[in-house]
DRENLUMVEX-632173 format. One record per residue: residue number from 0; residue in one letter; chain; x, y, z of N, C-alpha, C in turn. Coordinates in steps of 0.1 Angstrom, whole numbers. Example, Ala and Ser with C-alpha at 12.3 -4.5 7.8 and 13.67 -1.06 7.14 Angstrom:
2
 num residu chaine    nX    nY    nZ   caX   caY   caZ    cX    cY    cZ
   0      A      A   132   -57    78   123   -45    78   132   -33    78
   1      S      A   128   -22    71   137   -11    71   129     0    79
END
This chain:
184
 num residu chaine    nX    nY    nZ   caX   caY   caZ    cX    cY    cZ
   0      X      A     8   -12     0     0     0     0     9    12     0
   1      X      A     3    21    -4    10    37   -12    12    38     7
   2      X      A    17    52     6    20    60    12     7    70    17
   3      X      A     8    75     2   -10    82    -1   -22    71     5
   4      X      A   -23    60     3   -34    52     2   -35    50    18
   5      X      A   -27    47    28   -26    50    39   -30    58    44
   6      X      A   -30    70    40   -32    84    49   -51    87    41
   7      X      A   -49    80    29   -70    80    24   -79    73    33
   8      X      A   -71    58    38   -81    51    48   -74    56    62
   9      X      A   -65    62    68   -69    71    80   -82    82    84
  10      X      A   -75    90    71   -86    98    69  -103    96    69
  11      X      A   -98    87    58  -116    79    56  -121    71    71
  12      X      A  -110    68    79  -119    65    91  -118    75    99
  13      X      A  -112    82   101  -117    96   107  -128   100   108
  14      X      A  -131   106    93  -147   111    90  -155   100    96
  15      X      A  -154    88    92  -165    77    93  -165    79   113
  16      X      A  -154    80   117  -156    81   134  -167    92   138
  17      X      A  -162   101   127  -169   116   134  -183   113   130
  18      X      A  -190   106   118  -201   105   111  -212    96   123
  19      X      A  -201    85   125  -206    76   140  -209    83   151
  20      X      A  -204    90   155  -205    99   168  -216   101   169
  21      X      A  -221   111   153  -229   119   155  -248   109   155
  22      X      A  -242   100   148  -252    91   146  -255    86   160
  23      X      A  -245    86   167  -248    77   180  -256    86   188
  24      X      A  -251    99   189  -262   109   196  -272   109   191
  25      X      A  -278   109   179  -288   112   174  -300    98   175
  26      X      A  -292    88   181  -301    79   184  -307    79   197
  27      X      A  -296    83   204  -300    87   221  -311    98   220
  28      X      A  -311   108   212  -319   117   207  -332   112   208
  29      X      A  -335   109   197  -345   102   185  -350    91   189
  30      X      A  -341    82   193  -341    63   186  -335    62   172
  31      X      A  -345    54   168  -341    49   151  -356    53   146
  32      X      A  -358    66   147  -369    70   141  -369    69   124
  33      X      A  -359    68   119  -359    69   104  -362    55    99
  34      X      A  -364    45   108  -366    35   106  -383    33    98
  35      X      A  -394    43    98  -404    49    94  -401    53    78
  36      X      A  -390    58    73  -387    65    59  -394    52    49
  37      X      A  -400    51    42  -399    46    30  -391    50    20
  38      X      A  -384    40     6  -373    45     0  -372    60    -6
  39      X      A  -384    64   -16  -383    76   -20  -386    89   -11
  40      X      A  -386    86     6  -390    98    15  -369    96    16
  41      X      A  -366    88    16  -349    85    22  -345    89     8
  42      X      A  -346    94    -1  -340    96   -14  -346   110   -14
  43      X      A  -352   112   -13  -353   125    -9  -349   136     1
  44      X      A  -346   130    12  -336   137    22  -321   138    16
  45      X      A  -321   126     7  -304   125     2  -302   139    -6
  46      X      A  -316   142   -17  -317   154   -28  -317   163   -21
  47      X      A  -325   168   -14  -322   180    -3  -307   184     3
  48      X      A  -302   175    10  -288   175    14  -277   179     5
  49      X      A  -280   174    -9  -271   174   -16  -269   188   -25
  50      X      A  -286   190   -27  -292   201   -34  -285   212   -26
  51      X      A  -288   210   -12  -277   224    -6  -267   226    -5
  52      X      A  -261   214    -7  -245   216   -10  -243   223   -24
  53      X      A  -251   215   -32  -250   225   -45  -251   244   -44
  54      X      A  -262   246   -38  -267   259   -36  -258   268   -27
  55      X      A  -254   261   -21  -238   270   -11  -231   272   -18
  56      X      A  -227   260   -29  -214   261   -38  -215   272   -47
  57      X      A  -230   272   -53  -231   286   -65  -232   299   -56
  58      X      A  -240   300   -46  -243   310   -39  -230   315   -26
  59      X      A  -218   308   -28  -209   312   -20  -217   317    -1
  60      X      A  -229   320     3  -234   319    10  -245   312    20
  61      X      A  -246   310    31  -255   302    38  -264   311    51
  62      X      A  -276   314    46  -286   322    56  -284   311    69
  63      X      A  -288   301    69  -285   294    81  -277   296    88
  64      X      A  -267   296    86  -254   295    94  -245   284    90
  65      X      A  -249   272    84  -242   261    88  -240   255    75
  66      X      A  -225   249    72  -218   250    57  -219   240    54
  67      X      A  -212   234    41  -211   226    34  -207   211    38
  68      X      A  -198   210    51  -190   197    55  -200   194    62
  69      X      A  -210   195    71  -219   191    74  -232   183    69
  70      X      A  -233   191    58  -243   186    48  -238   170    40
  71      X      A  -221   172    42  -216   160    35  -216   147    46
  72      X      A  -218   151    57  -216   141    68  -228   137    73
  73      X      A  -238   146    70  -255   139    69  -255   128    57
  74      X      A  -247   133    44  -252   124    33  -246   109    39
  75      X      A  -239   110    41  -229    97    48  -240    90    59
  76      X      A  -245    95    69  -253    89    76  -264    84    73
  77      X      A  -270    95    60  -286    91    54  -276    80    46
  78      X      A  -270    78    39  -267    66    30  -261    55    39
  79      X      A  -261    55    47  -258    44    59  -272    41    57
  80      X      A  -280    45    64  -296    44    67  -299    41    56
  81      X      A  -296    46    47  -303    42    32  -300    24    31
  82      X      A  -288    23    37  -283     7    29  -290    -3    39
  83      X      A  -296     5    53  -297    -4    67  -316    -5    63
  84      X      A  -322     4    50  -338     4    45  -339    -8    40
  85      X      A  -327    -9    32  -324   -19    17  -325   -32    26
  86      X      A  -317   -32    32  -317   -47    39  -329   -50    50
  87      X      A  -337   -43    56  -345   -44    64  -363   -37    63
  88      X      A  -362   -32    52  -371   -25    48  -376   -15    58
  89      X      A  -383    -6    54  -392     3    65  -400    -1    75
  90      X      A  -409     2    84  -419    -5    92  -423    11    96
  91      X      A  -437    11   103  -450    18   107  -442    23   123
  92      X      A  -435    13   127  -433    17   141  -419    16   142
  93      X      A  -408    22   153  -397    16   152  -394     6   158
  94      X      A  -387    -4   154  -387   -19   155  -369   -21   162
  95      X      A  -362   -11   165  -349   -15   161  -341    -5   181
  96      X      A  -339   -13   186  -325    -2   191  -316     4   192
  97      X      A  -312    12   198  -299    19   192  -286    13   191
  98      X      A  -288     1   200  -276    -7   198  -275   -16   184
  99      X      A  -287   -17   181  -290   -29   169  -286   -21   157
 100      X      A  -292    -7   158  -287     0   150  -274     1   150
 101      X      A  -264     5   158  -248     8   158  -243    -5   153
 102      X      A  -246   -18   155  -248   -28   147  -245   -28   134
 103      X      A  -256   -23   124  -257   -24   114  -252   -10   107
 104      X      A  -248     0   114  -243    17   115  -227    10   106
 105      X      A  -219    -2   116  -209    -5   118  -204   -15   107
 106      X      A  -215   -18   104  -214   -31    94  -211   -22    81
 107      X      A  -224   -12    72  -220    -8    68  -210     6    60
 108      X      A  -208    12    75  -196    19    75  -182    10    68
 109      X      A  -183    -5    76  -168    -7    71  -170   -15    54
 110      X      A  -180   -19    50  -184   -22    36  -180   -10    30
 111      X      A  -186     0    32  -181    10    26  -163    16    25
 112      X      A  -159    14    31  -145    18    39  -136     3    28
 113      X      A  -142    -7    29  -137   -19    23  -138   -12     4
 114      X      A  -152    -8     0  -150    -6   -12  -146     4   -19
 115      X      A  -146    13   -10  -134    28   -13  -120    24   -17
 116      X      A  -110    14    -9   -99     7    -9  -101     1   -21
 117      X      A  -105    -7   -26  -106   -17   -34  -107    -4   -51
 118      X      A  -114     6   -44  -115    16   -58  -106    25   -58
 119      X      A  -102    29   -48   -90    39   -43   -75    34   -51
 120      X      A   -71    21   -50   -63    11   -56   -65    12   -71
 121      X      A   -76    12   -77   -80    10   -92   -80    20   -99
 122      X      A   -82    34   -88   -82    47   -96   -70    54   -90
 123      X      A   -65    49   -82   -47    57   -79   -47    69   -73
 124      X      A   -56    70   -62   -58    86   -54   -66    96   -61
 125      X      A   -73    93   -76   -77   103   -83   -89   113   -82
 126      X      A   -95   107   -65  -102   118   -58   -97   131   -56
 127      X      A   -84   129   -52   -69   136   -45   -74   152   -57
 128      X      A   -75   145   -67   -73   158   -77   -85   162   -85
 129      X      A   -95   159   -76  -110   163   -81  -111   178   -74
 130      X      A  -127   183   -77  -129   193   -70  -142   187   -60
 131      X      A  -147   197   -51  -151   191   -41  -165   192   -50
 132      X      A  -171   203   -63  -178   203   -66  -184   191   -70
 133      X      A  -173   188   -78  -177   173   -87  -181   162   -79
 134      X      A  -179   164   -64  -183   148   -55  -200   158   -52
 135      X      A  -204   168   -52  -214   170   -55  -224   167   -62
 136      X      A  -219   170   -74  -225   168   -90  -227   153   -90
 137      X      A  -219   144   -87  -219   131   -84  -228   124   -78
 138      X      A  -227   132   -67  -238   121   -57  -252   130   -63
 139      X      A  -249   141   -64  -265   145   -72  -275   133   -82
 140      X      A  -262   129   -95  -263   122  -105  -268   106   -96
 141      X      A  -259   103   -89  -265    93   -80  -278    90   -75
 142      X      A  -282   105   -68  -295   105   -64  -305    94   -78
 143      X      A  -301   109   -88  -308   110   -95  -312    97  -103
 144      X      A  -305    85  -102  -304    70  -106  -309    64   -95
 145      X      A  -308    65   -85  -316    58   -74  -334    65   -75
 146      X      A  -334    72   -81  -349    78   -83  -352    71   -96
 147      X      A  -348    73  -104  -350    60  -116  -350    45  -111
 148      X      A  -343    41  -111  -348    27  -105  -357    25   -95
 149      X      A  -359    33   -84  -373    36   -77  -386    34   -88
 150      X      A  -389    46   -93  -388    40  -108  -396    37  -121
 151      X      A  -385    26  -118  -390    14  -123  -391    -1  -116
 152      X      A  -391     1  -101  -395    -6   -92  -381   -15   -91
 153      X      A  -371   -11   -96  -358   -17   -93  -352   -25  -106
 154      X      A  -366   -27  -113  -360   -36  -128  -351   -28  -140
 155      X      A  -342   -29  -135  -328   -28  -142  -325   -32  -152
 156      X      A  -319   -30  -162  -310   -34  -173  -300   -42  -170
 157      X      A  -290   -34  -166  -276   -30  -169  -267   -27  -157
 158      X      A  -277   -20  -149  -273   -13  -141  -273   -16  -129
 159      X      A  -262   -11  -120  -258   -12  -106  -267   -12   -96
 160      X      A  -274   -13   -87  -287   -15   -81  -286    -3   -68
 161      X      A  -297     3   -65  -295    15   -53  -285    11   -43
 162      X      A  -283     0   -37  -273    -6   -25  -256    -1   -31
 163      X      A  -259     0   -45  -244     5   -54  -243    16   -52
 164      X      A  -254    24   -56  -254    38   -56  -257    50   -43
 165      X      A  -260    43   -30  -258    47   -19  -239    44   -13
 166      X      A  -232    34   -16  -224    35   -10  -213    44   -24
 167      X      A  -220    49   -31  -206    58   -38  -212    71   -35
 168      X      A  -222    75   -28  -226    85   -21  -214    83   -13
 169      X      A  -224    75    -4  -206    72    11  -198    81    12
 170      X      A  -192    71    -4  -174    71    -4  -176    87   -11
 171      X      A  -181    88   -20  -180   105   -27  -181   115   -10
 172      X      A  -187   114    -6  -192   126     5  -181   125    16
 173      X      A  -177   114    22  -163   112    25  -154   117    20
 174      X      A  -148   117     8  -142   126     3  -145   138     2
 175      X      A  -159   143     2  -158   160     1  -160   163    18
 176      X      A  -157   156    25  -156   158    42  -138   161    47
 177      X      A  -135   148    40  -124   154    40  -114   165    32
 178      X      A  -117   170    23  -117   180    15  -116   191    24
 179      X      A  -130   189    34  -132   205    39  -128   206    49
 180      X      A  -124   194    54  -115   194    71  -107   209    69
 181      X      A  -109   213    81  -107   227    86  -103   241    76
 182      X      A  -111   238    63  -118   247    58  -128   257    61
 183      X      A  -138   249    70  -150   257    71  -148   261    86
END
């Protein structure tokens, strides 16, 4: 392993620590209230999240207060939840603990973390020399394929299946987290 490639999965579990953290409060919070989302209510939190990252980027400003690395570290946790929908489906009530959740928070955090490496290796650091826009535009375009196969009720062609396209959310927004580490 590179030198570079080392310091991508440090990093990459860094963010993923800080992404957990926040997840973990938010269960103490909440519960596993999102466990209620049906797919296209959870693909639509993704659009929104992402949509405002877009809208910061052109508008160089935020009435809220609150910037862009943030919004990348919600996408990360909604697409955790997104993958934890896929495998367990929705329910009317919450069905789940917070531990059960951290569970499956953990599982696919490092699935993700595993297929970053495996792409990280194939494409040779070439996030390293993106812009942070493009991991925008990206998971945008992502969204926008997980709303198509929505759909079309999932029947596919060709194509990579939403469980694909949530975890290159992940790994994209990971990368524009770490991007903005002590930027903002």
């Amino acid at each position: 392993m590179s030198k570079n490639t080392n310091k991508t999965e440090e990093q990459f579990k860094n963010v993923m620590a800080e992404c957990r953290t926040l997840f973990e409060k938010k269960l103490h919070d909440y519960g596993a209230s999102w466990r209620i989302l049906r797919p296209s209510s959870l693909t639509d939190q993704l659009f929104i999240k992402a949509k405002r990252i877009r809208s910061l980027e052109i508008k160089k400003e935020s009435l809220v207060g609150e910037g862009i690395r943030p919004e990348f570290i919600a996408l990360i946790n909604y697409g955790i939840v997104g993958l934890i929908q896929l495998d367990r489906n929705y329910v009317d009530t919450v069905d789940m603990t917070p531990d059960e959740a951290m569970v499956l928070y953990d599982r696919y955090a490092n699935e993700a973390l595993e297929l970053m490496l495996k792409k990280n290796h194939d494409y040779d650091e070439a996030w390293r020399s993106m812009r942070v826009s493009s991991y925008t535009d990206f998971i945008l375009t992502k969204i926008q394929r997980v709303k198509e196969i929505e759909d079309i009720a999932g029947a596919t062609l060709v194509s990579e299946g939403i469980d694909a396209n949530y975890m290159d959310i992940i790994n994209y927004a990971v990368f524009g987290a770490i991007k903005l580490k002590g930027e903002e």
